[in-house]
VMD Tcl script that draws the C-alpha trace (Angstrom):
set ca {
  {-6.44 -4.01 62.95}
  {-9.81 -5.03 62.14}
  {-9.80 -8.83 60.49}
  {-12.15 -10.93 58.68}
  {-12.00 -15.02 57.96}
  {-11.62 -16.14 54.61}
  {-11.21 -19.71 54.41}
  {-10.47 -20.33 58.05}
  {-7.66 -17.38 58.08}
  {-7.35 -13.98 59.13}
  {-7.50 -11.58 56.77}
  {-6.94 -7.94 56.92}
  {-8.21 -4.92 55.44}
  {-5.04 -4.98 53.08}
  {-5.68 -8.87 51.70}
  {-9.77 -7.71 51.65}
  {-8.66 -4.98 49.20}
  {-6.89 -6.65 47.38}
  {-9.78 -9.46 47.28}
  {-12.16 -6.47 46.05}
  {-9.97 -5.35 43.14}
  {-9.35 -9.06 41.77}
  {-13.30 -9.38 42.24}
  {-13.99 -6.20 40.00}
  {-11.31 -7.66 37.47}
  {-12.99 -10.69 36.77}
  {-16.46 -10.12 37.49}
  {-16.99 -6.21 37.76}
  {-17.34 -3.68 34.44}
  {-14.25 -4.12 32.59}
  {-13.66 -0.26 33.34}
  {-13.39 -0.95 37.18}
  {-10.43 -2.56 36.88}
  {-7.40 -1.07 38.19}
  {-5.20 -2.49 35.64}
  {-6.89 0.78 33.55}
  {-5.83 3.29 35.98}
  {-1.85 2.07 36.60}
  {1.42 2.27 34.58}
  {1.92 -0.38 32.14}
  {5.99 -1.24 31.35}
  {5.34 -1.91 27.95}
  {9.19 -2.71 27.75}
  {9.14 -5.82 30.04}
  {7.26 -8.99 30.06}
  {4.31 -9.03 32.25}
  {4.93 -10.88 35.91}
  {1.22 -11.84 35.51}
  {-1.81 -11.74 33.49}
  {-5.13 -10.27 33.46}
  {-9.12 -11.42 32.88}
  {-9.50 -12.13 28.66}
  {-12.07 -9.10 28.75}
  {-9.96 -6.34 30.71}
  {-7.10 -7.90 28.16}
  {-9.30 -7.14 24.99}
  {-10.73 -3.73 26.09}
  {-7.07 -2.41 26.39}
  {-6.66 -3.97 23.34}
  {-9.39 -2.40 21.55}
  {-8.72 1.24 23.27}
  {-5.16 0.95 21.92}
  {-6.19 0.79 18.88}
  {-8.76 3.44 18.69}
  {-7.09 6.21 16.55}
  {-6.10 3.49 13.83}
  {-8.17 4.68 10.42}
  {-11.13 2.99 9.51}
  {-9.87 0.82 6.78}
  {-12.68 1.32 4.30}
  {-11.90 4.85 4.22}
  {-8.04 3.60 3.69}
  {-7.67 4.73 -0.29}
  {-3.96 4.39 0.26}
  {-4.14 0.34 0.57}
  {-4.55 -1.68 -2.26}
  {-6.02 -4.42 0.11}
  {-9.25 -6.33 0.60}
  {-11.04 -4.63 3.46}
  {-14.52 -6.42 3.05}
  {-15.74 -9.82 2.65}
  {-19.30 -11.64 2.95}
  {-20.17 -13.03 6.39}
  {-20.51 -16.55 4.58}
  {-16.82 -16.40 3.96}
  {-15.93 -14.64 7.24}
  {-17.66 -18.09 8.98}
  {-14.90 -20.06 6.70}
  {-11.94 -18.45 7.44}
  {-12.89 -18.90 10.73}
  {-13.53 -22.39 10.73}
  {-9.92 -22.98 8.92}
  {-7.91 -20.09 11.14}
  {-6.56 -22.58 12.79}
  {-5.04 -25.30 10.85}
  {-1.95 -25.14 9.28}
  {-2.05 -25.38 5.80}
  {1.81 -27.14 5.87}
  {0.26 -30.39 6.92}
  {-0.86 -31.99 4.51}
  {-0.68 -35.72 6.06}
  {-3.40 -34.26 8.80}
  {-5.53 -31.03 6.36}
  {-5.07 -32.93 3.29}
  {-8.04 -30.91 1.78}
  {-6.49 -27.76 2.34}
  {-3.46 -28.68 -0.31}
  {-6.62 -29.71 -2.44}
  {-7.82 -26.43 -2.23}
  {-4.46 -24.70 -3.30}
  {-4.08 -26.68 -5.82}
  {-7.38 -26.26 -7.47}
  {-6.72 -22.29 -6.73}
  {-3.48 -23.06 -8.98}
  {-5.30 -24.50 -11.60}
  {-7.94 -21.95 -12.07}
  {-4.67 -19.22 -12.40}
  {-3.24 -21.07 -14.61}
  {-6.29 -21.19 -16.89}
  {-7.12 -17.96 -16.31}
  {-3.66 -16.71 -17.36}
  {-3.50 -18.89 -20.16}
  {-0.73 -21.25 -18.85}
  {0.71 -24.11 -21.44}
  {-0.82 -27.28 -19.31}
  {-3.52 -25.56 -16.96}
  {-4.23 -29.20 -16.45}
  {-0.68 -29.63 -14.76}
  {0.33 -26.17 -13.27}
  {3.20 -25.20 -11.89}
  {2.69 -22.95 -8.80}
  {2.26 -22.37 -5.61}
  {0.24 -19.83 -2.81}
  {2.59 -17.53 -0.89}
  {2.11 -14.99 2.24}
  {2.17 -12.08 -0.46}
  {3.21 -10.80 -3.94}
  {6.76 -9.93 -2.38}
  {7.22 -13.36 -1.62}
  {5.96 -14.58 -5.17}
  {8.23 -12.46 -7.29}
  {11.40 -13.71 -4.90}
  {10.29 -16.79 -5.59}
  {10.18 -16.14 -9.00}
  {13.11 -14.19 -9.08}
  {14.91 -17.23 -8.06}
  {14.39 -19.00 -10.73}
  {15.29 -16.82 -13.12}
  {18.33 -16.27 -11.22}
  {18.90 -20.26 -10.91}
  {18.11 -21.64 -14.82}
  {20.25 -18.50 -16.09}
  {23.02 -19.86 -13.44}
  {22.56 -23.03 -15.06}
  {22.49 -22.10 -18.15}
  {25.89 -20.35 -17.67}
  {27.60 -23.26 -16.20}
  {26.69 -25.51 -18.55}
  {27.83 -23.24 -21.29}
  {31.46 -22.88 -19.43}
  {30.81 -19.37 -19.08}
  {30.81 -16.78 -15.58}
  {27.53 -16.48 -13.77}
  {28.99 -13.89 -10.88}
  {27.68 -11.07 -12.12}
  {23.51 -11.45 -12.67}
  {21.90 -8.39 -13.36}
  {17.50 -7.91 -13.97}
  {16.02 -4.57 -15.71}
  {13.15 -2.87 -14.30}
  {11.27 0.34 -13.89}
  {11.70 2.81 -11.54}
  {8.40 2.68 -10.51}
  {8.38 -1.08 -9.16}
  {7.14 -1.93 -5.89}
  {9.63 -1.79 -2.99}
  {10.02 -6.07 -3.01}
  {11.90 -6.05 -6.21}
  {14.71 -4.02 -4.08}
  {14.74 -6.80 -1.71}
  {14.96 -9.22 -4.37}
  {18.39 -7.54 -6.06}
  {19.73 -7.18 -2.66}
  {19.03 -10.26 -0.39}
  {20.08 -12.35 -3.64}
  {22.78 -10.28 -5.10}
  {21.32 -9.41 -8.58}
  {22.45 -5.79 -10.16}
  {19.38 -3.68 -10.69}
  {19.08 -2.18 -13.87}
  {16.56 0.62 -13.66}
  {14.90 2.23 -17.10}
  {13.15 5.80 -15.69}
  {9.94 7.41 -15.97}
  {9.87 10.60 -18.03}
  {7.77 13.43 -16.92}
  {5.05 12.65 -19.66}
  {5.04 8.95 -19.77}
  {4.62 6.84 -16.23}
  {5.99 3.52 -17.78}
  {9.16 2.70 -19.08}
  {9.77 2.64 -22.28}
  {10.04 -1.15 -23.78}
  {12.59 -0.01 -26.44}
  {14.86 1.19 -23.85}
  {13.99 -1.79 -21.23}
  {15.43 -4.16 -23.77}
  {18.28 -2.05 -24.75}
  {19.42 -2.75 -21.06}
  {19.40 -6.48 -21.53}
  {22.74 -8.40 -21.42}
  {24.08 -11.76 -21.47}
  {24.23 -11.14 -17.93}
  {20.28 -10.47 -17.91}
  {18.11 -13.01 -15.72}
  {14.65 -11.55 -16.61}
  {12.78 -8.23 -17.27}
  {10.10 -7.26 -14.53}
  {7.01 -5.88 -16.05}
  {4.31 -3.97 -13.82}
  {0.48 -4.53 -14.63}
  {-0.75 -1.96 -12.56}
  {1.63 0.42 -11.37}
  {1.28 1.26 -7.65}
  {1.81 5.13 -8.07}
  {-1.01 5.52 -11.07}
  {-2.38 2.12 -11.67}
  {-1.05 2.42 -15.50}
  {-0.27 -1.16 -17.17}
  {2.67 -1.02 -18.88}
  {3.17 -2.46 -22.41}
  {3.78 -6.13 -22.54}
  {2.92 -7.37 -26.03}
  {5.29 -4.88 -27.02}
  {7.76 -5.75 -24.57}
  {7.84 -9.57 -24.95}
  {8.22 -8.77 -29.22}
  {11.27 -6.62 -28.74}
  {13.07 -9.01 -26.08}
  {11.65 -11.86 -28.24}
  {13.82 -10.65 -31.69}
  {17.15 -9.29 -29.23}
  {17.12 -13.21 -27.89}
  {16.51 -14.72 -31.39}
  {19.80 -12.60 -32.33}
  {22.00 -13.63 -29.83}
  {20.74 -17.30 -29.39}
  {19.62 -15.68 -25.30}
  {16.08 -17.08 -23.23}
  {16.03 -14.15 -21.13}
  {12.06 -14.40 -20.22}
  {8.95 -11.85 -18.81}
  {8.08 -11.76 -15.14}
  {4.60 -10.03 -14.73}
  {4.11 -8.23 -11.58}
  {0.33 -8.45 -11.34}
  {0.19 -8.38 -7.40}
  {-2.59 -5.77 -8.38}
  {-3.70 -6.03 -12.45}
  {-3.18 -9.47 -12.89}
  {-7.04 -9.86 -11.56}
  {-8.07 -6.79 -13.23}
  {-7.20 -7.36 -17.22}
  {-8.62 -10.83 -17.13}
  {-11.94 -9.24 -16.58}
  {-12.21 -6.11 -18.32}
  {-9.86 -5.69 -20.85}
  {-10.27 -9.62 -21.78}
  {-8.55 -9.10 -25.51}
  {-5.07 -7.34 -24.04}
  {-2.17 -9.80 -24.30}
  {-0.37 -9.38 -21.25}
  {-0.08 -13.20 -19.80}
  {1.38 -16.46 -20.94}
  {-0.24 -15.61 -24.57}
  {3.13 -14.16 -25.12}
  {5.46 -16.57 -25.39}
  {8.51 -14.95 -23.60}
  {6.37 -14.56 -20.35}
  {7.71 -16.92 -18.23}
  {5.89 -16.43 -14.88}
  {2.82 -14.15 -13.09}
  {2.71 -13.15 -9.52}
  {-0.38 -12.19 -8.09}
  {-1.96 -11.10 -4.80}
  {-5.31 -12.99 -3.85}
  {-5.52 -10.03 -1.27}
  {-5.93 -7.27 -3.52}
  {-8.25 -7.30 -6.23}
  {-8.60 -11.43 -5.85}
  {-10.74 -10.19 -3.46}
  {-9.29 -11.66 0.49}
  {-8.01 -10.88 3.29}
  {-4.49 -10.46 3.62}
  {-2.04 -12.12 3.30}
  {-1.92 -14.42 0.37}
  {-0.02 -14.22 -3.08}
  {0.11 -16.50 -5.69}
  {2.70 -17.33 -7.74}
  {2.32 -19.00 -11.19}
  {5.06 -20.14 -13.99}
  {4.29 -20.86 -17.46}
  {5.31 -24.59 -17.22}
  {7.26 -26.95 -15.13}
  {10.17 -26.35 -17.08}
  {10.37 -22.33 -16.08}
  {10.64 -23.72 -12.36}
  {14.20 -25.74 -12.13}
  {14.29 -28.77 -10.18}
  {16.86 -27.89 -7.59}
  {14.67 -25.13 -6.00}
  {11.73 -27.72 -4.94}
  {12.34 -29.43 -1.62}
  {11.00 -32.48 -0.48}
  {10.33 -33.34 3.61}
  {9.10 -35.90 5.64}
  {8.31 -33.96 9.09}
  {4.87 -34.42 9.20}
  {4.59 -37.84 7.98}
  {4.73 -37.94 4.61}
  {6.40 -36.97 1.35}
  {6.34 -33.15 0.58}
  {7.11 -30.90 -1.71}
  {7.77 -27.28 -0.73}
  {8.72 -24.22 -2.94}
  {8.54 -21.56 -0.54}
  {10.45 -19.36 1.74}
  {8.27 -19.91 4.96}
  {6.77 -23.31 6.14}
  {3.95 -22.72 8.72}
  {0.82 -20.72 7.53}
  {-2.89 -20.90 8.10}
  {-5.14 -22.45 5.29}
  {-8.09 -19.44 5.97}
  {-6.38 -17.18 2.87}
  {-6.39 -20.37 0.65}
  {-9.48 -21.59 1.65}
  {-10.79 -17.93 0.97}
  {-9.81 -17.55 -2.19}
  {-10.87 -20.94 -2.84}
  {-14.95 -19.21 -1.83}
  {-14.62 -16.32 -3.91}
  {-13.48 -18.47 -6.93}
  {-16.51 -20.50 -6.75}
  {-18.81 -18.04 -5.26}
  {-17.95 -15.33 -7.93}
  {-16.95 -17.57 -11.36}
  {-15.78 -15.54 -14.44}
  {-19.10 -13.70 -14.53}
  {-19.05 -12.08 -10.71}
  {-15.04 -10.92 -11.18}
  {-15.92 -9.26 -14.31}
  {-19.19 -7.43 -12.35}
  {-17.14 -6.51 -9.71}
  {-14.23 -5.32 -11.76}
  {-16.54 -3.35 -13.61}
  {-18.08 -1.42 -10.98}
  {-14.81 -1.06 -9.72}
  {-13.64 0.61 -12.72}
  {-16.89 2.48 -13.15}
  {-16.63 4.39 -10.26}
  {-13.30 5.08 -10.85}
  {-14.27 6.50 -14.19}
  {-17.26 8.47 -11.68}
  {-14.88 9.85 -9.47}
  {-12.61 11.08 -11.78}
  {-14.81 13.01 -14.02}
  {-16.20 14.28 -10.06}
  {-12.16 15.58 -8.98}
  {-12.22 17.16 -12.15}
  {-15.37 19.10 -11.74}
  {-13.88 20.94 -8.49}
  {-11.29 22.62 -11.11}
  {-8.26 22.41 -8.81}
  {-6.87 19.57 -10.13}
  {-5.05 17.19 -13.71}
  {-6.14 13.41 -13.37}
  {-3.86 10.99 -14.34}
  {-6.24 7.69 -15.60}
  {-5.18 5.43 -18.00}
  {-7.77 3.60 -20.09}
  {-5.75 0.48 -19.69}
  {-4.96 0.62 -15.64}
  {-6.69 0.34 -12.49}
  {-9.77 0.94 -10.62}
  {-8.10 4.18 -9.13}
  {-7.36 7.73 -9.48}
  {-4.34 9.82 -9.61}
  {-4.75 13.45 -9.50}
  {-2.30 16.48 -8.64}
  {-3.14 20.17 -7.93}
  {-2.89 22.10 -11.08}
  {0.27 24.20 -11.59}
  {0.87 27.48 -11.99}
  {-2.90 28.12 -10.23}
  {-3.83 31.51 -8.38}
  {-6.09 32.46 -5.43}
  {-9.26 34.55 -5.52}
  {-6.93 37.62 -4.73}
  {-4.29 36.71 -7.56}
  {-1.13 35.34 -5.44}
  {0.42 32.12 -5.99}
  {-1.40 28.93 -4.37}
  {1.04 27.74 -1.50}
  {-0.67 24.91 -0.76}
  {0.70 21.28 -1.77}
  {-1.07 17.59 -2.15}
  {0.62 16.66 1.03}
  {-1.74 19.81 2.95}
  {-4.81 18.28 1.07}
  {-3.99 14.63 1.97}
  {-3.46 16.26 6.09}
  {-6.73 18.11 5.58}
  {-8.74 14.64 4.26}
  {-7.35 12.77 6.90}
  {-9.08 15.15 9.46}
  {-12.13 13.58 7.91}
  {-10.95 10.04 8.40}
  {-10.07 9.81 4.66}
  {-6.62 8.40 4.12}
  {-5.58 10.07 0.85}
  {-2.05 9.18 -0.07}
  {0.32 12.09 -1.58}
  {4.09 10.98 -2.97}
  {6.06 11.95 -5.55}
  {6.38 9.63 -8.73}
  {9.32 7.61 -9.58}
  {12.73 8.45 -10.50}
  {12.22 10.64 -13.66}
  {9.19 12.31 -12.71}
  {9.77 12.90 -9.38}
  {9.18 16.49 -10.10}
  {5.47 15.45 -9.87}
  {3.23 15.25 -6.78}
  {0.48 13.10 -6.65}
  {-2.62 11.67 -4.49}
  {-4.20 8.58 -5.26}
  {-7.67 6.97 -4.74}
  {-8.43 3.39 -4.88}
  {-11.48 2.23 -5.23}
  {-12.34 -1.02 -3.89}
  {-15.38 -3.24 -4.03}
  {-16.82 -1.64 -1.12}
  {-16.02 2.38 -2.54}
  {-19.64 2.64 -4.08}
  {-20.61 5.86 -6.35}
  {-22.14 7.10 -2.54}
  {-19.01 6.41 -1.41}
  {-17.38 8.40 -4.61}
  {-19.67 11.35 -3.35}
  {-18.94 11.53 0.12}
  {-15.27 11.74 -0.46}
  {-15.60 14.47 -3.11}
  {-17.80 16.25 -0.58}
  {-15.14 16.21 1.97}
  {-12.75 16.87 -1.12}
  {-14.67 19.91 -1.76}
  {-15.24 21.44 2.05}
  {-11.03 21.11 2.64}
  {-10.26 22.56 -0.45}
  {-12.36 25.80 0.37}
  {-10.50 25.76 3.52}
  {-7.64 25.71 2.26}
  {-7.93 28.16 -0.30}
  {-9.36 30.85 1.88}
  {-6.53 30.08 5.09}
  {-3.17 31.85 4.56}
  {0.31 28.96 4.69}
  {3.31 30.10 4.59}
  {5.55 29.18 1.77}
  {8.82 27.50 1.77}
  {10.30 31.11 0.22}
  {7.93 33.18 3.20}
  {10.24 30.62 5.90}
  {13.28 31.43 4.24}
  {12.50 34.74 4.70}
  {10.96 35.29 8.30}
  {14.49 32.58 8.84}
  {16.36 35.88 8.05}
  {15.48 38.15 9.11}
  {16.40 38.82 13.26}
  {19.67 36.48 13.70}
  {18.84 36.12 17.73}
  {15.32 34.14 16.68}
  {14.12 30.50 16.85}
  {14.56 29.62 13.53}
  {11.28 28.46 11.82}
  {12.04 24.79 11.05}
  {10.04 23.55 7.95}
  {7.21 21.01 8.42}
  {7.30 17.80 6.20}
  {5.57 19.45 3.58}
  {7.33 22.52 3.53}
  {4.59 24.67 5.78}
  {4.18 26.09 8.77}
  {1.97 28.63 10.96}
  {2.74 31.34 13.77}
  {2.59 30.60 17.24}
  {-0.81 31.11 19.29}
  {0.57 34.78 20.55}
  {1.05 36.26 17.36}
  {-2.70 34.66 15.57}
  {-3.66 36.91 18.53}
  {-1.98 39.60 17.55}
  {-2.99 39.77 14.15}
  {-6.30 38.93 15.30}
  {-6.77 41.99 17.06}
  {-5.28 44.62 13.92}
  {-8.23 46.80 13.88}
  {-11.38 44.85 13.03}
  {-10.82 41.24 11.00}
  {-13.02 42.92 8.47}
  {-10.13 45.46 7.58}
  {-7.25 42.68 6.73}
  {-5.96 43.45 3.75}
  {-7.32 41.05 0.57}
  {-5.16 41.87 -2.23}
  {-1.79 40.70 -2.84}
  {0.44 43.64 -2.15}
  {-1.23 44.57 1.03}
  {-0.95 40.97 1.77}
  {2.62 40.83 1.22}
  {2.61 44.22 3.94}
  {0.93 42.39 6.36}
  {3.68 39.50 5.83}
  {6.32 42.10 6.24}
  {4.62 43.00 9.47}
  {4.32 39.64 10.49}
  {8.01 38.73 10.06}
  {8.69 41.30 13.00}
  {6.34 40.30 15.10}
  {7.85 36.62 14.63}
  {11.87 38.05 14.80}
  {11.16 38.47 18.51}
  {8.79 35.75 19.23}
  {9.29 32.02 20.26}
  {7.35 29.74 19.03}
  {6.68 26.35 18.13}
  {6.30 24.90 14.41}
  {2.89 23.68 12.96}
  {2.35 23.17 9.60}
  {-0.93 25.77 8.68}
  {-2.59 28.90 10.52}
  {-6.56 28.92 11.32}
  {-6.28 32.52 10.76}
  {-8.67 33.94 7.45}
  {-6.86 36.65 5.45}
}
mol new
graphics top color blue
foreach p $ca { graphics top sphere $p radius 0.5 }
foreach p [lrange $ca 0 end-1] q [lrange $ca 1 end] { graphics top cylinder $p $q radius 0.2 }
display resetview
């Protein structure tokens, strides 16, 4: 065998390829390597590792159908930021904000962040808050939760009565955390429903739920499913006369992950925060409409006395004296120190511009989805910057037969344009109604607005003139030869013939002969549930075939 020398030893052509392929993964085109062109075991950790560049392209291909998430209308958060701040976070990425003996200015920071809440939700000593920063809103209101849970424990024991059985009343239309909070702390959820006319609970019948056993009442500013503040002022007076009767203190949690940096700015005269005086905390999320990156919550309590003393912690790990009211330790300072820039950087005056051209376009957009006349918007005056819309009911084709197409096929069709459009049903109470939702950020400008209307308008018309088969049409082609594959139906209740029978109907006479109106069109169906009583084929959710 033919041998080279490499450092004084032998070396045949075996060792020289192998020399050639760890030269082209360090120093060739990233694409050369063979790490590209071999089987992964994604299951097992790797025996070695790989050039930082090969390691990132893989990296970046992996990720290449993920959406683009300024054309994400489904999330609620921050997807832009100025490269000023983007050179911050950077620069404070990398310290841990738990430190304080070593980052001192980073607990500086949060604490400044927790002053300028507390002023700006109209706290009883803004001069001497009580709060704290968190990963999220979910970890604010279990924070918060806690303490409701803890001074009404308190309040039980020293009373010499039980405190086994806590319950807290809600809305069916809370976020998904609050369902955490009842279960990983054992507190009975008390839900008051959505009707199908009104998507907030009624405060009447949110009190009437209230108990001895009652820790606290959640209260939504900004529902996620239509953005629709729900009715605090007259919330906190109805709990405010049921505890004056029966000598209670059951208090207000606001769940402003989303609205709580909305109403400040643009509707400044609504009474929604610690102006009421049975409000007894406000969670909000610095990465939604504060305006930063994710993750970072904040969560803020009326006054010291609203947070009970046995739920703060003190340590000495890192050298000094701490206090700690949190349910993680670790975390980077780049979220506080963010929200800390676009405090400063923005002031009173640059929130309210940006909420109001968030909530202008909103206003835009809806008045555009209207326009195409296919669907009902949802807007509240008092809500936010988004829009809820459904497909009207009861609405007919150009050839008079029943539109079979649902919110979830427009939301499929949008996403084929990149848009992610979410469709869902509403909370328990009106979960007879469909819905799809868009947000609009600070970076969904009225260009934006028309682009997505554009796209709104193109897969509309595609799907109005492109037959889909009904849940009722699967039911019956389902019945109709017992020795076929059964027709499952897709997650939206649709589906389309296989590939041999498009052909098939492709070639009845000339395409220009189909049948148009409705009875013919039900013929042709007839026909077509035949053809698929003998054929196999596989489910998808819509035809490309015109009728």
């Amino acid at each position: 065998m033919a041998q080279l020398i490499a450092n004084g030893e032998p070396m045949d052509f075996k060792d020289l390829k192998e020399v050639s392929e760890a030269w082209q993964d360090y120093h060739g085109p990233a694409y050369a390597s063979a790490r590209f062109f071999a089987p992964m075991d994604h299951t097992k950790f790797p025996t070695t590792g790989m050039p930082a560049r090969v390691t990132q392209q893989i990296i970046r291909d992996k990720r290449l159908l993920d959406a683009n998430p300024r054309l994400n209308l489904a999330s609620f958060v921050t997807t832009w930021m100025e490269p000023e701040c983007d050179d911050v976070i950077n620069e404070a990425r990398n310290v841990n904000y738990i430190d304080e003996a070593e980052y001192p200015s980073s607990t500086e920071i949060q604490n400044n962040c927790v002053s300028m809440l507390a002023d700006l939700f109209h706290a009883e000593d803004p001069a001497h808050p009580t709060g704290t920063s968190t990963i999220g809103s979910s970890e604010a209101i279990l924070l918060a939760g806690l303490a409701f849970k803890r001074r009404w424990q308190d309040r039980r024991k020293k009373e010499g009565k039980p405190y086994d059985k806590p319950n807290i009343v809600m809305g069916s239309q809370v976020h998904v955390c609050w369902e955490k909070l009842t279960n990983y702390f054992e507190v009975e959820p008390r839900y008051v429903n959505l009707t199908p006319t009104c998507y907030t609970p009624d405060p009447q019948k949110m009190v009437d739920a209230v108990d001895e056993n009652t820790i606290g009442v959640a209260s939504i500013l900004g529902s996620t499913y239509t953005g629709e503040f729900e009715d605090v002022a007259k919330l906190s007076k109805l709990l405010g006369e049921k505890n004056a009767a029966n000598g209670w203190d059951v208090g207000i949690h606001i769940d402003g992950a989303s609205g709580a940096f909305v109403a400040p700015f643009i509707f400044p005269d609504l009474k929604w925060d610690f102006q009421l005086p049975n409000v007894h905390s406000i969670n909000a999320s610095g990465h939604k409409f504060g305006l930063v990156y994710p993750g970072l919550g904040w969560c803020i309590f009326r006054s010291k006395k609203y947070l009970p003393e046995s739920l703060i912690f003190h340590d000495s790990y890192l050298g000094i004296d701490q206090i700690s009211f949190t349910l993680n330790f670790s975390k980077s300072a780049a979220p506080i120190v963010a929200q800390y820039y676009q405090f400063l950087r923005l002031g009173r005056a640059g929130y309210t511009k940006m909420m109001s051209n968030m909530h202008n376009v909103a206003m835009y957009l809806k008045e555009q989805i209207e326009s195409l006349g296919h669907f009902t918007t949802m807007k509240n005056d008092l809500s936010l910057p988004l829009v809820a819309f459904s497909l009207n009911k009861g609405a007919k084709n150009e050839d008079g037969s029943d539109r079979s197409y649902t919110e979830f096929d427009v939301a499929d069709r949008m996403r084929e344009r990149g848009w992610v459009v979410p469709a869902y049903s509403l909370a328990p109470g009106a979960e007879s109604i469909t819905v799809l939702r868009a947000l609009c950020r600070e970076d969904f400008s009225m260009q934006t607005a028309d682009m997505f209307v554009t796209d709104l308008r193109m897969a509309l018309e595609w799907l109005d003139t492109h037959f889909i088969f009904t849940p009722e049409q699967l039911e019956k082609i389902n019945a109709t030869k017992a020795d076929s594959t059964s027709v499952p139906l897709g997650p939206h209740g649709s589906a389309r013939p296989n590939q041999q029978t498009i052909e098939d109907l492709r070639n009845h006479d000339d395409p220009q002969t189909v049948p148009k109106d409705a009875q013919k069109r039900d013929e042709l169906l007839d026909g077509l549930v035949d053809k698929l009583g003998t054929a196999k084929h596989q489910m998808l959710r819509r035809t490309s075939l015109r009728i």
